[in-house]
C-alpha positions as CSV (number, residue, x, y, z in Angstrom):
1,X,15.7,15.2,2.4
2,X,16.9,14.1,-1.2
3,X,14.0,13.1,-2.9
4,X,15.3,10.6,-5.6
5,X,14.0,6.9,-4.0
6,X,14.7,3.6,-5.3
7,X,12.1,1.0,-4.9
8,X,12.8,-2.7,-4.9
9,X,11.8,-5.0,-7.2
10,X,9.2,-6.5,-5.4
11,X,6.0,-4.3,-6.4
12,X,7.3,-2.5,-9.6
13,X,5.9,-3.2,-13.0
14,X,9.2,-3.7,-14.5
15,X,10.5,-6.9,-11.8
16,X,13.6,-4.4,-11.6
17,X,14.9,-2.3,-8.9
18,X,13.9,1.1,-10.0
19,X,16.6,3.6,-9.3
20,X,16.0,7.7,-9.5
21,X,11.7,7.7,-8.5
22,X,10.3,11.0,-6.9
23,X,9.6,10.8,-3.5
24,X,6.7,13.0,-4.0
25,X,4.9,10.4,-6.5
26,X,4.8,8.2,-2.8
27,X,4.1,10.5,0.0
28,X,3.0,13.9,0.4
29,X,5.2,15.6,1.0
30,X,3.6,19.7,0.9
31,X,1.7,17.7,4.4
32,X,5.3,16.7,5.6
33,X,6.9,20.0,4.8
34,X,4.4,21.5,7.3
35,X,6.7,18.9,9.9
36,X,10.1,21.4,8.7
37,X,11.2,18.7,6.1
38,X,13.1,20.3,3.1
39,X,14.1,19.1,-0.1
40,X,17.7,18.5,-0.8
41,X,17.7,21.4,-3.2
42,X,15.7,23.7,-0.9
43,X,18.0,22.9,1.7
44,X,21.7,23.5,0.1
45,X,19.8,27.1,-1.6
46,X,19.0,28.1,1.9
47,X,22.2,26.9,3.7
48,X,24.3,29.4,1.3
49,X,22.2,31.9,2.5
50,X,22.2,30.9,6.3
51,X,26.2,30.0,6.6
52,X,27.0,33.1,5.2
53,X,24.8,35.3,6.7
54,X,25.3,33.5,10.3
55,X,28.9,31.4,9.9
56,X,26.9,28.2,11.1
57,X,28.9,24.8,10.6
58,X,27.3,21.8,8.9
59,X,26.9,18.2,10.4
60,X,26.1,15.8,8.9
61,X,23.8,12.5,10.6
62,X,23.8,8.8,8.4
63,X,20.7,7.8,9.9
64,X,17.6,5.7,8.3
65,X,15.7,4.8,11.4
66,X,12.3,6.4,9.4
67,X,11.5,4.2,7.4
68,X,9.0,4.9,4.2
69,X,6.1,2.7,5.8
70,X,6.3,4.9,8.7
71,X,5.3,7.8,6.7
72,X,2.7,6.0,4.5
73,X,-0.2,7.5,6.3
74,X,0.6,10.6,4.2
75,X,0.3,9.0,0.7
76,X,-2.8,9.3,-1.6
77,X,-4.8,10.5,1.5
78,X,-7.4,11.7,-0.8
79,X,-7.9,8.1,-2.7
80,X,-8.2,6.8,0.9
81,X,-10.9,9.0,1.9
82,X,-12.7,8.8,-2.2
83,X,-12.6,4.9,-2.1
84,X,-14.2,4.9,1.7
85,X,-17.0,6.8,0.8
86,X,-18.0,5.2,-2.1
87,X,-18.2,2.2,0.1
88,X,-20.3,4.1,2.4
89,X,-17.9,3.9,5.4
90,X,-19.4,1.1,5.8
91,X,-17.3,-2.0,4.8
92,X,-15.3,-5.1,6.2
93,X,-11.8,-6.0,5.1
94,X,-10.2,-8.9,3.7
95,X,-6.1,-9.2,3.3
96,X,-5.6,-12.7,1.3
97,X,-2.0,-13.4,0.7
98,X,-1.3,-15.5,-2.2
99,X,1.5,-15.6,-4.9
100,X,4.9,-17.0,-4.1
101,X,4.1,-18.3,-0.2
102,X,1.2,-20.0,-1.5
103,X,3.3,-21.8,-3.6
104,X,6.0,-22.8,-1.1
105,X,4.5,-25.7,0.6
106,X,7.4,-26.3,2.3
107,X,6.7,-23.2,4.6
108,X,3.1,-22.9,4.0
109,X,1.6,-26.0,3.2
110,X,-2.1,-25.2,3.6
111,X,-2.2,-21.8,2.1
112,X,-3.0,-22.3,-1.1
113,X,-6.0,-24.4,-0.3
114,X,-7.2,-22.5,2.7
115,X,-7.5,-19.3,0.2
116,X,-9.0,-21.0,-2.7
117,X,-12.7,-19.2,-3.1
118,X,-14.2,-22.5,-2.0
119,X,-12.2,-22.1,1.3
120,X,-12.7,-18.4,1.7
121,X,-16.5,-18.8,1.2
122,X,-16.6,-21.4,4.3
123,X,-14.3,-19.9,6.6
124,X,-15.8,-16.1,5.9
125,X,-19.1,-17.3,6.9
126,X,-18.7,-17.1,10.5
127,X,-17.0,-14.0,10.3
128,X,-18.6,-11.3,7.6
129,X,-23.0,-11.9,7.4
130,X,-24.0,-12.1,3.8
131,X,-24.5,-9.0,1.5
132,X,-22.1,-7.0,3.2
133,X,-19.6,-5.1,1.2
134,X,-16.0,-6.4,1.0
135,X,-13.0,-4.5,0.5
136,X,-10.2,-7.2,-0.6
137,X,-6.1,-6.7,-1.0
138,X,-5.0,-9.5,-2.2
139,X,-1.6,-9.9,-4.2
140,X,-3.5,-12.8,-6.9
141,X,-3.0,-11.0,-10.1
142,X,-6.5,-11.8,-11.8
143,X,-8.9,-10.7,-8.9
144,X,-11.8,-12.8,-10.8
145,X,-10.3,-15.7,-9.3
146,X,-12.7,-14.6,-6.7
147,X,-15.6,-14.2,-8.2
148,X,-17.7,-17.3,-6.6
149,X,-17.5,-14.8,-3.3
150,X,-19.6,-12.4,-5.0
151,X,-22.6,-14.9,-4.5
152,X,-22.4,-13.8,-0.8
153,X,-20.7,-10.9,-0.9
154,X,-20.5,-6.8,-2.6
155,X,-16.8,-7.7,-3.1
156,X,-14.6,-4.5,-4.3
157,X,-11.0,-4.5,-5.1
158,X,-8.3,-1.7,-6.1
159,X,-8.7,-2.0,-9.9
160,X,-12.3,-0.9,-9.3
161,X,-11.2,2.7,-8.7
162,X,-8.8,3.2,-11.2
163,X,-10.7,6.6,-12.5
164,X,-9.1,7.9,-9.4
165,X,-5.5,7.9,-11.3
166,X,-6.6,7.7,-14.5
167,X,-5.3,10.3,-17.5
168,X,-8.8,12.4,-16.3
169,X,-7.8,12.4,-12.6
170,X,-6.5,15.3,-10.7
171,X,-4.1,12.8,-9.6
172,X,-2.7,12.5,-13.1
173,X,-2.5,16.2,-13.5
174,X,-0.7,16.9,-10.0
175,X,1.7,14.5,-10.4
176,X,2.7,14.7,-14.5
177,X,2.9,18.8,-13.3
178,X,6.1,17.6,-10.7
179,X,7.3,14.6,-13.5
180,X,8.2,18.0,-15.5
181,X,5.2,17.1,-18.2
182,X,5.9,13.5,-18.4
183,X,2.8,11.0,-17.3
184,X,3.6,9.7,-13.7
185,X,2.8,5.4,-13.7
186,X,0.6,4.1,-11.1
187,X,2.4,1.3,-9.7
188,X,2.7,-1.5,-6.9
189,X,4.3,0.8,-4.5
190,X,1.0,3.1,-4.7
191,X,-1.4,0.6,-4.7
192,X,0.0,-1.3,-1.8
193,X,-0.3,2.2,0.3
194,X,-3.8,2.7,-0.6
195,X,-5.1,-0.8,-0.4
196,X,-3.2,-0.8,2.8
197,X,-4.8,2.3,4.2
198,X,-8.6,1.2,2.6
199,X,-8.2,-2.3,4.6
200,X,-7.3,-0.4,7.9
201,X,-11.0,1.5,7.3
202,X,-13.0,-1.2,7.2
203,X,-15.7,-2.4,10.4
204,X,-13.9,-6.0,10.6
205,X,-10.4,-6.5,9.1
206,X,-9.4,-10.4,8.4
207,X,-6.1,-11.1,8.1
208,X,-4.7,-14.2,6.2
209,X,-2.4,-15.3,8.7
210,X,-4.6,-16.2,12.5
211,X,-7.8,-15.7,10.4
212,X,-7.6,-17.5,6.6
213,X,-5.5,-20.1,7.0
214,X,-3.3,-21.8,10.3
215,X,-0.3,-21.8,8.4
216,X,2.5,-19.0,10.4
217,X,3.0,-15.8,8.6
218,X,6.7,-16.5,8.5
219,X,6.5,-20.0,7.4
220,X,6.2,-23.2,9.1
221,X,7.0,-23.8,13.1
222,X,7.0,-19.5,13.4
223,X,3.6,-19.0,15.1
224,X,4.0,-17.4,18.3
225,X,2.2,-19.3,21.1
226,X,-0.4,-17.8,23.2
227,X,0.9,-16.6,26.9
């Protein structure tokens, strides 16, 4: 496995694709070595050894069918398992989809207004009883757009655990030990995983699209009718 990534622009701080990351600041990958994976440079070491100890022959196979969100269920296992217990296991989930959809009304007309906190309040009343605590993943930038739900609600988001990769956090310490010193950022890619992983936990998990709003999840006319 060579373990130099890029990620794409869409979650990086930066806007920019982001050649040459670490694959092990994303998954972990001491749990996927335990599968037989190898690093690149493990690998080529050991195949030195191995072709000229044994003459074997080398093949080589171009083939992505693993994808990285197929092995997310590896990364930040432990901020997964921190963030669940300080919500008691005992939580519902809420994944609101904002940004650049919700300003396409083209595609999605109602989404904007069906996840305003106004809207959320009404259509979450039927679905999560008051007081409960709410985990939300949402991709609005300034999550105290939705305060007015905390009148109802013990809403929690991602930013609210941010001791867990802090410059005090194990976290900080593992990963600036593999960045060779350097300080290793916390970024889009990493929080999507966890928030990802923290909504799957939760008792009830409400989706934007078929629970929010009745706009289609890949724009307007895409909604797959019921058999």
């Amino acid at each position: 496995m060579d373990m130099s990534i890029c990620l794409s622009s869409i979650y990086t701080i930066s806007h920019q694709d982001e050649d040459g990351k670490d694959f092990r600041f994303y998954f972990d990958f001491e749990h996927l070595k335990e599968s037989s994976v190898l690093d690149q440079a493990q690998f080529w070491s050991n195949w030195r050894k191995w072709h000229r100890k044994d003459g074997l022959s080398l093949h080589l196979v171009e083939d992505f069918r693993i994808t990285p969100m197929k092995l997310y269920a590896l990364i930040m296992r432990k901020f997964v398992f921190t963030i669940s217990s300080r919500l008691n296991w005992d939580f519902d989930s809420i994944h609101i989809v904002r940004g650049d959809k919700a300003r396409n009304k083209e595609l999605w007309p109602n989404l904007e207004v069906d996840t305003l906190p106004e809207s959320l309040l009404s259509t979450l009343q039927d679905k999560i009883v008051d007081g409960r605590n709410s985990y939300t993943s949402t991709d609005e930038p300034d999550t105290s757009f939705f305060d007015p739900l905390k009148d109802k609600y013990s809403t929690h988001f991602l930013d609210e655990y941010k001791d867990l990769w802090d410059e005090n956090s194990e976290w900080h310490t593992e990963t600036t030990k593999l960045n060779v010193g350097c300080p290793v950022e916390f970024d889009g890619y990493m929080g999507i995983s966890v928030d990802t992983k923290v909504l799957l936990r939760g008792k009830k998990q409400i989706e934007t699209f078929n629970g929010l709003t009745g706009d289609c999840k890949d724009g307007i006319n895409t909604c797959s009718s019921a058999c």
